[in-house]
C-alpha positions as CSV (number, residue, x, y, z in Angstrom):
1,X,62.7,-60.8,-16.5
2,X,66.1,-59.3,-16.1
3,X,67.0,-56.4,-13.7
4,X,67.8,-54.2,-16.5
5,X,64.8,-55.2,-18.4
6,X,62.6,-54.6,-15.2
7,X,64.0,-51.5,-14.9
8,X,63.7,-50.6,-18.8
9,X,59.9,-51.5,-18.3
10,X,59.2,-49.3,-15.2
11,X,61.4,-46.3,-17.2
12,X,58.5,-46.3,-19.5
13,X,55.8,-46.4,-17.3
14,X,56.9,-43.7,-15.3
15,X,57.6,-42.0,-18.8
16,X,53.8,-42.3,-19.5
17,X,52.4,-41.1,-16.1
18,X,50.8,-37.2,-16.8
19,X,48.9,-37.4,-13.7
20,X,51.4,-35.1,-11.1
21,X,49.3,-36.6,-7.8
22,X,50.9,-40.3,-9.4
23,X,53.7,-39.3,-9.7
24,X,53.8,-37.5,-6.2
25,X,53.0,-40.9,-4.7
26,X,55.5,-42.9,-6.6
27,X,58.0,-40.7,-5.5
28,X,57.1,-40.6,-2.1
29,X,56.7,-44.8,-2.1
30,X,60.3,-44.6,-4.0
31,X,62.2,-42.4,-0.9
32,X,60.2,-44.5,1.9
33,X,61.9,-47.9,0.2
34,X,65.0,-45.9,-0.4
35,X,65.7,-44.4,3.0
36,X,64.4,-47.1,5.0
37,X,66.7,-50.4,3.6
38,X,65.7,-53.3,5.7
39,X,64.3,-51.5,8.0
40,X,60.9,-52.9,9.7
41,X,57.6,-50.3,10.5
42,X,58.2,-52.6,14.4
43,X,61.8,-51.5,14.2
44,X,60.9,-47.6,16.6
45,X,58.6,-49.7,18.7
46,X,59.5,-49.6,22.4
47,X,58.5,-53.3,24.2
48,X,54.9,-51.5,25.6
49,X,54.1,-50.2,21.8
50,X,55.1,-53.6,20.6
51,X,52.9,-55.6,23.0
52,X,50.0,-53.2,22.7
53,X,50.5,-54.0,18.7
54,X,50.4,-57.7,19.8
55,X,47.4,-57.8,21.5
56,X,45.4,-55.8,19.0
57,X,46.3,-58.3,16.4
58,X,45.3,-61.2,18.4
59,X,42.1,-59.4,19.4
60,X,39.5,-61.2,18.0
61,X,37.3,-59.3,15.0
62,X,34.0,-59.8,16.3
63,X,34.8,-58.4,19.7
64,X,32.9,-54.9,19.4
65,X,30.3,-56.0,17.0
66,X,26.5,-56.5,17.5
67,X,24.1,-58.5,15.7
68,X,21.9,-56.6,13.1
69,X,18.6,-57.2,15.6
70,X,20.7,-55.2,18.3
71,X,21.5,-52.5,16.1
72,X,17.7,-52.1,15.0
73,X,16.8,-51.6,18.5
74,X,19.6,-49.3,19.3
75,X,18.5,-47.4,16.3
76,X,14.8,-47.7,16.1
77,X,13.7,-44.3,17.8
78,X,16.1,-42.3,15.4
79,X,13.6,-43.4,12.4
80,X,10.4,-42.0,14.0
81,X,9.4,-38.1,13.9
């Protein structure tokens, strides 16, 4: 698909939107993409935001979880009167 005919195609689904809240977002999306050219969400980050970004992302997913036994127990006097 060509440039123009991408941008032909969006033209009309815009053109169809009649929900204002859709449109809202589009247009929010639209200036965020706009105003921000290249630009990376890291970019602001001083080297301590950075590295505390890091390390939550290397953090492993299981680190604060408990196993449904656990949980019962923890739990089990909230189910009596």
């Amino acid at each position: 698909m060509s440039l123009t005919e991408r941008r032909s195609t969006l033209i009309q689904q815009i053109n169809n939107i009649n929900d204002e809240q859709t449109l809202e977002m589009l247009q929010e999306t639209l200036g965020y993409y706009t105003h921000n050219a290249g630009k990376d969400i890291t970019d602001d980050l001083d080297k301590y935001q950075m590295q505390e970004l890091i390390t939550l992302v290397e953090e492993p997913a299981e680190k604060d979880t408990i196993s449904e036994e656990e949980f019962r127990k923890l739990f089990a006097r909230w189910g009596t009167k």
